[in-house]
C-alpha positions in Angstrom: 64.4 -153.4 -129.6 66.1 -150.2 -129.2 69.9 -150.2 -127.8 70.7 -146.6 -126.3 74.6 -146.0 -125.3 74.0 -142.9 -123.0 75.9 -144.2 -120.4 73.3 -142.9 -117.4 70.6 -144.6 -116.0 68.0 -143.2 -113.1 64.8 -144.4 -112.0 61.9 -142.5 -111.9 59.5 -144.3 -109.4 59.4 -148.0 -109.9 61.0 -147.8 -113.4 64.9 -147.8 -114.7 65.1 -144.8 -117.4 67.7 -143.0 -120.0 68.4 -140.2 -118.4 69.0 -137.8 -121.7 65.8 -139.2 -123.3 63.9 -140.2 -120.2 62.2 -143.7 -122.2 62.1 -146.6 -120.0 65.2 -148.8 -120.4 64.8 -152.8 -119.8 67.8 -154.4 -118.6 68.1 -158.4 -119.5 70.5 -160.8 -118.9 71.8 -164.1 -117.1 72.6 -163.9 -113.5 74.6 -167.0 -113.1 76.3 -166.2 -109.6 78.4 -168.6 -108.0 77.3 -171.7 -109.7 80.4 -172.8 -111.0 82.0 -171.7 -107.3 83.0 -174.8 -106.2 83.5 -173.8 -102.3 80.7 -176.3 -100.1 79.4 -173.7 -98.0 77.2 -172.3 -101.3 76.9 -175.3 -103.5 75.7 -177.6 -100.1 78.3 -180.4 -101.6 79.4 -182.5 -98.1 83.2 -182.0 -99.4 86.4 -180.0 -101.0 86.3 -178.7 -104.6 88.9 -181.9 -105.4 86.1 -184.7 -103.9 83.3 -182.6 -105.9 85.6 -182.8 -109.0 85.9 -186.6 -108.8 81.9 -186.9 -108.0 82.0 -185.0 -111.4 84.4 -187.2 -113.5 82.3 -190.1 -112.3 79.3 -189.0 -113.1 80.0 -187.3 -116.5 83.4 -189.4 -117.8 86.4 -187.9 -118.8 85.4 -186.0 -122.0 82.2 -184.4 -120.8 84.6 -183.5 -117.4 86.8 -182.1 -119.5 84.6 -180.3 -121.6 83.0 -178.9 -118.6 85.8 -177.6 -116.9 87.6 -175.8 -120.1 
């Protein structure tokens, strides 16, 4: 894998590219979003961030909880 630190990117038709040395650039990485948002209207949870926490503790005990949350 090459790593190029041009700063620009463009696309030239359906592909990302370097725009100094025009060779396709792949970009990878983790989109997590909001999964650790803890707000019901985009996790679906029936509740408030403090009744999903508890759901959490219960589930997981106090260590893993704690672990989770650091």
């Amino acid at each position: 894998m090459t790593v190029v630190q041009t700063g620009m990117l463009k696309t030239q038709g359906m592909r990302i590219i370097d725009s100094i040395t025009g060779q396709p650039v792949i970009l990878r990485g983790v989109g997590l979003g909001g999964w650790m948002n803890m707000e019901n209207f985009i996790s679906g949870f029936v509740g408030r961030e403090f009744q999903m926490r508890e759901s959490l503790l219960q589930v997981l005990g106090q260590e893993k909880y704690d672990f989770f949350f650091d």
